[in-house]
C-alpha positions in Angstrom: -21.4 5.8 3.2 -21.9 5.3 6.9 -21.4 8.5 8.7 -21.3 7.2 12.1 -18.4 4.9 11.2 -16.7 7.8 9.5 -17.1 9.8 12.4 -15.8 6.5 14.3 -13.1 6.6 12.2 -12.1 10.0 12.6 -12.4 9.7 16.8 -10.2 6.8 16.3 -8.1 8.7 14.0 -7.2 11.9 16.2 -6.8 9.2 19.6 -4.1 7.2 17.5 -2.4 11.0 16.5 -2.4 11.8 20.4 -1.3 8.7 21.1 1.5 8.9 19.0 2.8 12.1 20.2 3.6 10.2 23.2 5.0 7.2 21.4 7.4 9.4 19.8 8.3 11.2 22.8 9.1 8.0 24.5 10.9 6.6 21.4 13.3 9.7 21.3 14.2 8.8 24.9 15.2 5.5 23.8 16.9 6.6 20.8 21.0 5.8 20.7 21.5 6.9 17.3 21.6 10.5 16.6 19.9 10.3 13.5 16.8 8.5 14.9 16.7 10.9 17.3 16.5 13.8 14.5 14.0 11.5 12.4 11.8 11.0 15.1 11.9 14.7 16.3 10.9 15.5 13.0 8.0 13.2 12.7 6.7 14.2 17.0 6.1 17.7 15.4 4.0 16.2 12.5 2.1 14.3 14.4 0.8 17.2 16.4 0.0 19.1 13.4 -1.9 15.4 12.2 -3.6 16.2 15.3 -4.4 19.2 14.8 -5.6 18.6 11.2 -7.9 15.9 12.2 -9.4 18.0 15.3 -10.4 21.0 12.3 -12.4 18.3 9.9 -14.4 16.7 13.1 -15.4 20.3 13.9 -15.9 20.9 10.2 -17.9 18.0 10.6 -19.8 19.2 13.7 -18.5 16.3 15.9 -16.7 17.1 18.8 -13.8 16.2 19.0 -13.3 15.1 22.6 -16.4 12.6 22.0 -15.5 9.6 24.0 -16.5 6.2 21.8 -15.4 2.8 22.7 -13.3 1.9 19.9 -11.6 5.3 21.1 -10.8 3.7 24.6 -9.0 0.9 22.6 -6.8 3.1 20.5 -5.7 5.0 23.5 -5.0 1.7 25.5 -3.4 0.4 22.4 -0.8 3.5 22.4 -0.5 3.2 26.3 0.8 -0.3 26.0 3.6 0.9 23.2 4.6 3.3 25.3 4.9 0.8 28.6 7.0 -1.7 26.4 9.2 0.8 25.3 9.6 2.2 29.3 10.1 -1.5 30.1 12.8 -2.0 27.7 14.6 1.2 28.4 14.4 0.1 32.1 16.2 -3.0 31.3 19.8 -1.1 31.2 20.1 -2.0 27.6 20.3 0.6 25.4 20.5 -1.0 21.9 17.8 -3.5 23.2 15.8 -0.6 24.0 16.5 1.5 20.9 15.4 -1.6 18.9 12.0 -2.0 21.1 10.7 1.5 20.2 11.7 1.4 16.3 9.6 -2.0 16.4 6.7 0.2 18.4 6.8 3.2 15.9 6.2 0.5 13.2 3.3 -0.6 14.7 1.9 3.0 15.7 2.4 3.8 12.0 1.4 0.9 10.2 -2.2 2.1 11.9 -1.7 5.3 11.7 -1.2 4.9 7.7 -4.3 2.5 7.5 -6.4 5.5 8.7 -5.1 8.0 6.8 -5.9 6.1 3.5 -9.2 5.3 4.7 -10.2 8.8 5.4 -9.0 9.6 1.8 -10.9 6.9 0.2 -14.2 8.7 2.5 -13.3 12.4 1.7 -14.5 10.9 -2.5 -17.8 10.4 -1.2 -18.5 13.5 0.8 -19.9 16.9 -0.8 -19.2 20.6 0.1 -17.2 22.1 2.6 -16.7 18.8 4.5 -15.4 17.4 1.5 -12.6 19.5 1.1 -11.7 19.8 4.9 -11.2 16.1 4.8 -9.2 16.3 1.9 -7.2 19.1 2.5 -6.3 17.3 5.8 -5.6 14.5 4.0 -3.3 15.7 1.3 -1.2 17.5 4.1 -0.8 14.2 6.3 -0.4 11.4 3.8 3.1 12.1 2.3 4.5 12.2 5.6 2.7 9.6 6.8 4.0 7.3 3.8 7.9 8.8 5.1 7.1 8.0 8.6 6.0 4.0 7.9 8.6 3.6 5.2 11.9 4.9 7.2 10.6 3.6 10.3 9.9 0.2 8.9 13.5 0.1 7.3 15.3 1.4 10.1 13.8 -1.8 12.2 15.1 -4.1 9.5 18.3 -2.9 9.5 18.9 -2.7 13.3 17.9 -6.1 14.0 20.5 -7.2 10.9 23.0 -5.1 13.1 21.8 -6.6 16.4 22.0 -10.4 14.2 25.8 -9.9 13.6 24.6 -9.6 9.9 25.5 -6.8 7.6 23.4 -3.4 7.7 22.8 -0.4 6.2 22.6 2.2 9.0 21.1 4.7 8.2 19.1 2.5 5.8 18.3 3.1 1.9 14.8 4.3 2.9 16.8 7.5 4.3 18.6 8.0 0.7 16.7 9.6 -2.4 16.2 7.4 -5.2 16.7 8.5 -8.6 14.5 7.2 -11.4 15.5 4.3 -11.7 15.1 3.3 -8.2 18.8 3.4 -7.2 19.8 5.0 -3.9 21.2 8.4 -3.9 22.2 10.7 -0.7 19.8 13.5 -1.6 18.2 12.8 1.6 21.1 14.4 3.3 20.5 17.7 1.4 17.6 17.6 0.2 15.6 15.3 3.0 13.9 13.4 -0.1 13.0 10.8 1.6 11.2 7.3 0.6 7.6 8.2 0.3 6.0 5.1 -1.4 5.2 1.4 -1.1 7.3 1.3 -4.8 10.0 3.5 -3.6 10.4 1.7 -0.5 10.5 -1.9 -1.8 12.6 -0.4 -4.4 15.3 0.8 -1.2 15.2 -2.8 0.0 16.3 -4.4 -2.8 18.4 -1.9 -3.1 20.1 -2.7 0.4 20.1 -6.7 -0.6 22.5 -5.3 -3.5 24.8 -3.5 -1.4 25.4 -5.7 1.1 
């Protein structure tokens, strides 16, 4: 394995966590819906502890962790621009135009953010000792929420731009519901916060929301 991209990827990694700390700041301010606002709340405070996960391995790893790299510079103007779309929008006076806006830029902040995360857990296989199981530690922590993050997010966009189409929607959207085994939708989420945690579970809501419809 190349350890300079892996310590690329890592830099990369903890600039798209900090990033999204202010994504999801910005995205709360935009948020209409109570129960975005609770999700995304949710989700801010994991993303600093993904921060903070990421900044233990790359010291475990004896790279600092404030190492500036050039695909680092990208990331954070990358995160910069979600947030400026999302202030644009909000500016606009619409609020539902707005809320839609940063749903659409958490989807693309976490589509990332996942990528990374199953990268670094396809890495932490080929390393040895105690960096080994720092990374995977780290990633065992992160990568069930990140799979919750992506998957709500993703079917809270559909569903709002059904809404904003004049077509029916599901708000909040299956994603939000438990699913029981055989992949119907259930309100365990309410309780029990189960939410959909999987690329099954998730295509599983969807069709699930073309049913009830």
């Amino acid at each position: 394995m190349q350890m300079q991209q892996l310590k690329e990827l890592l830099l990369q990694s903890l600039e798209h966590e900090r990033a999204g700390v202010e994504v999801y700041e910005t995205a709360i301010r935009c948020a209409v819906s109570e129960d975005l606002k609770h999700q995304w709340s949710e989700y801010l405070e994991q993303t600093h502890t993904h921060g903070a996960l990421l900044e233990g391995v790359l010291r475990k790893l004896e790279i600092d962790p404030e190492h500036a790299s050039p695909g680092r510079r990208i990331v954070r103007s990358l995160g910069n621009a979600l947030v400026m779309a999302m202030e644009t929008a909000k500016a606009s006076g619409d609020r539902m135009a707005a809320q839609l806006v940063a749903c659409e830029c958490i989807v693309l902040a976490e589509t990332k953010d996942h990528m990374n995360w199953e990268l670094l857990t396809k890495c932490a296989e080929r390393l040895g000792g105690a960096q080994k199981q720092a990374l995977e530690e780290a990633c065992e922590l992160a990568e069930e929420q990140e799979d919750e993050h992506l998957y709500h997010s993703r079917g809270y966009c559909r569903e709002l731009w059904l809404d904003s189409l004049g077509l029916p929607a599901m708000l909040p959207p299956p994603e939000d519901e438990g699913m029981d085994a055989r992949g119907r939708a259930t309100r365990g989420a309410v309780a029990g916060m189960q939410h959909v945690r999987s690329a099954i579970s998730a295509a599983q809501a969807q069709q699930q929301s073309e049913r009830n419809r």
